[in-house]
N, C-alpha and C positions, 0 to 999 in steps of 0.2 A: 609514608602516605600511600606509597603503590600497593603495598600490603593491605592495610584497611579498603582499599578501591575495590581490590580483588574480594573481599570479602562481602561489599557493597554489591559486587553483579550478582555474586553466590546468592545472596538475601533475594536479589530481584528474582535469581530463577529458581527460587528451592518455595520462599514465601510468598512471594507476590506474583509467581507465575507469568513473568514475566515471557515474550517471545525471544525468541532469536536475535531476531534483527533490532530490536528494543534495547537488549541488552548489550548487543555490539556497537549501538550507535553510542550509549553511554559509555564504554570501554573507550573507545575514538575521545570522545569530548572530555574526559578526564584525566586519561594521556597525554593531552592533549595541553590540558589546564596545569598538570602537573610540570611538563616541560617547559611550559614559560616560565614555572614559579623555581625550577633550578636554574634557570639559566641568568635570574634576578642576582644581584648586584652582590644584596646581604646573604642570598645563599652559597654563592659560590660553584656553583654547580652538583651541591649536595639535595640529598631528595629532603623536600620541607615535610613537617610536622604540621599535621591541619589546626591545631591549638593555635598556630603560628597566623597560618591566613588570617587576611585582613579584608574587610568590605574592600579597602582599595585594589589591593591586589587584585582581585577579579572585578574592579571596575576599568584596570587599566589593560588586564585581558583584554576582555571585552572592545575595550580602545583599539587593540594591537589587532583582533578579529576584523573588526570596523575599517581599521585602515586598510585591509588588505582587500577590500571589498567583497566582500562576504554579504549575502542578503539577509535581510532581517530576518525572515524566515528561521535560516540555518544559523544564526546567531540566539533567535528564540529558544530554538531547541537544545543550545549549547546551556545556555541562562539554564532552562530547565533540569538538566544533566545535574550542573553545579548547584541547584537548588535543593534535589529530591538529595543528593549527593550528603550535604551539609546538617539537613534533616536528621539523616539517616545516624549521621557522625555525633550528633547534639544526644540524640535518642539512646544510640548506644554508649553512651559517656564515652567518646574518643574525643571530645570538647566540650570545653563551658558555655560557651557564647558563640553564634549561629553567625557567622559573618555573611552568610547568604539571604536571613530570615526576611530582611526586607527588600530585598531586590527585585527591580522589578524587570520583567518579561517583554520585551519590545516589540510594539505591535505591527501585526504583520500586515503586505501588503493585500488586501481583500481580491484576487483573482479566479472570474468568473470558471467552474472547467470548458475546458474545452468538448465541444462532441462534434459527432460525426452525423451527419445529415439520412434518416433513413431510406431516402434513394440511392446513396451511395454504402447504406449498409448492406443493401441488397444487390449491387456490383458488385459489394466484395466477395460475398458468397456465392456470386456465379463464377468468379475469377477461381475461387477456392474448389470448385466443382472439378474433382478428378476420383480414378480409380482404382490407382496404386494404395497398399494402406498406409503410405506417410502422407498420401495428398486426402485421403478420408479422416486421418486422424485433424492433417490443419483444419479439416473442415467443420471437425467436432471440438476443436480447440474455440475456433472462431464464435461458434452458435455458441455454444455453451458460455462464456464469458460475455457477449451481448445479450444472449437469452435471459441468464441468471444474475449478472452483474455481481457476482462473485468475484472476490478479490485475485491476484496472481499468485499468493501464497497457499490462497485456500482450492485453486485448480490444480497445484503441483502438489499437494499432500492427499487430493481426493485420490480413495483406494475401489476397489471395486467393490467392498462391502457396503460403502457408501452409496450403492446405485441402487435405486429401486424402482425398476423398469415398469414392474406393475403398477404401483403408485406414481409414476412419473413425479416422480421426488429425487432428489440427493438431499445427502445430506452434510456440510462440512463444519469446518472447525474453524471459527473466527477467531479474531484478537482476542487474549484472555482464554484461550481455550475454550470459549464459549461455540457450544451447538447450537447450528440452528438450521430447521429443513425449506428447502428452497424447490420450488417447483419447476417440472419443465415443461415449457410449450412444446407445441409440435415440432418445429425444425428441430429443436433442440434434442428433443427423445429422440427423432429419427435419427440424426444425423449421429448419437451418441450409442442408438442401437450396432448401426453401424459400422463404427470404428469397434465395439465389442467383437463383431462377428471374425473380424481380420483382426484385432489388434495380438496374438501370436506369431505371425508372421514377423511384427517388431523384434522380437528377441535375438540376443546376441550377443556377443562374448562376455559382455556386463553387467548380463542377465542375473542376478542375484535373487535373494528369497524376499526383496525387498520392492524390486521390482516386479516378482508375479504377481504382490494385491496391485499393485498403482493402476490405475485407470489409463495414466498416459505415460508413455516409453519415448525418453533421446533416442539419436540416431544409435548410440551404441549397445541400446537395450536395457541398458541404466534406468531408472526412475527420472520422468522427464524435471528439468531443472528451469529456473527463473528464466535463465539468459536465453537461453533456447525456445521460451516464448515470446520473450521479447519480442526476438527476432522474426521468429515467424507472423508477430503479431504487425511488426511494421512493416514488414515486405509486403504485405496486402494495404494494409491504409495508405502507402504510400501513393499507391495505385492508383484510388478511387478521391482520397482525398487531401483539400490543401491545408487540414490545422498542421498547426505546428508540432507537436505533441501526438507521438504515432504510438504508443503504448497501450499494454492490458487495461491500463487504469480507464484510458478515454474512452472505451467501452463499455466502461462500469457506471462512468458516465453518461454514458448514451444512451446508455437502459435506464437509467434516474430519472433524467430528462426527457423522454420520449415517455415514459410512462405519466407522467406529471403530467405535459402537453395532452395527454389521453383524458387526462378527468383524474385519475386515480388518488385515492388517499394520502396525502403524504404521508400519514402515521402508514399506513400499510408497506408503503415503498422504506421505510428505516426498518421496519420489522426483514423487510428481504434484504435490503443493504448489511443487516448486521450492526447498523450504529445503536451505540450505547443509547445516545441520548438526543433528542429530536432537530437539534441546533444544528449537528453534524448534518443532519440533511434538508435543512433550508437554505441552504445554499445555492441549491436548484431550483428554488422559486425563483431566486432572482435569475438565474438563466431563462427560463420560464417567462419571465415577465420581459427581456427584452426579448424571444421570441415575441409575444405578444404586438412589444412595439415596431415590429419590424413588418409584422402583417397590418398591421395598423397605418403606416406609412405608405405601404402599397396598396396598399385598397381604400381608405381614406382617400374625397377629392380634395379636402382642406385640409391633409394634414401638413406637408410639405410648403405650402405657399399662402 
């Protein structure tokens, strides 16, 4: 089975162009699947044969997930792994019959994102306000991911061929490989001119030929990486504010929702988000709308009593 697995990621990232991280999470959940079903009673601790799987089988998975409290979320996406998995196995005759074909996908719990309030977006960027160039770089990390609401993958893959200062454009690389150009406001160009003018002074022992296109530099001169903005990303919201949820992502939120709250199109706001398809960003209507009720509460004399 681990044999055919591995030929299932290959198909993800040779055919269906799959990401990285898309692909690894299926790696995880398969492994994953796979190890329960050796560790099963009739196998013995031998690797099973997918002809072999049963609907039960990965329904009592699935059980064993469940029990261990696992969110439904992360259980959906496991479902999906073994689904697309199964497909895949029926398609290329490594099975007759799809034990996965009707299974269904457990639905998730509906959580609103979180965002960051824009009087405290604008603490953060006075906090951010330095002029060494690792403190102008956080401050081009910061704009530039509220500005553009660009994802954390598609900020650590921007190269400097990607900047086009004239057109206050970038341009990055979404899920699927899909391009698309994203404009920048004003703090955001500044702030990104900026971190250009210094950003060789970053350089350093792990300066590579990979890191002179990248846009942004780790401390070690390396092509800057996920973890490292993370971190830089929550040591400022921490600061300013009280969501729960101090990540790149609730920035990408904040520029959804705040643009929304503005008037804006929502077809126009999924065209700069990068979602495929329009559902992915209604979501933030509904943030949108208890915005709404919240002002309505407060300014309302009848709303409350």
């Amino acid at each position: 089975m681990r044999k055919i697995i591995e030929k299932f990621l290959r198909y993800l990232e040779v055919e269906r162009n799959s990401s990285h991280h898309t692909i690894i999470s299926y790696q995880t959940d398969l492994e994953q699947f796979s190890d329960f079903l050796e560790n099963q009673d009739e196998n013995n601790g031998e690797e099973p044969d997918p002809g072999s799987v049963t609907r039960l089988d990965i329904r009592l998975w699935l059980g064993e997930l469940s029990g261990n409290g696992l969110a439904r979320s992360t259980i959906a996406r496991k479902v999906a792994s073994v689904r697309s998995f199964f497909k895949y196995c029926f398609k290329r005759g490594h099975i007759e019959k799809n034990p996965a074909h009707l299974l269904i996908i457990p639905k998730q719990e509906k959580r609103l994102p979180q965002t960051i309030k824009p009087v405290d977006i604008e603490s953060m960027m006075e906090l951010a306000s330095g002029d060494s160039s690792s403190e102008i770089q956080n401050r081009s990390i910061l704009e530039l991911l509220f500005g553009t609401g660009i994802r954390l993958s598609e900020l650590t893959q921007l190269n400097l061929a990607d900047v086009d200062l004239h057109r206050s454009q970038i341009k990055v690389l979404g899920k699927g490989n899909k391009q698309r150009i994203v404009p920048l406001g004003t703090h955001a160009l500044h702030s990104l001119k900026k971190h250009l003018e210094h950003r060789t002074v970053l350089y350093g022992s792990r300066t590579d030929g990979d890191a002179k296109i990248a846009v942004y530099l780790a401390p070690g001169g390396q092509r800057i990486y996920a973890r490292f903005v993370q971190r830089v990303v929550k040591s400022f919201i921490e600061r300013v504010s009280e969501v729960s949820q101090k990540s790149p992502h609730v920035l990408r939120h904040s520029f959804a929702t705040h643009l929304l709250d503005a008037g804006a199109d929502i077809r126009v706001i999924k065209e700069l988000l990068g979602h495929t398809n329009l559902s992915a960003t209604q979501i933030y209507t509904h943030t949108s709308v208890e915005h709404l009720k919240n002002i309505y509460k407060q300014a309302h004399p009848r709303a409350e009593h």
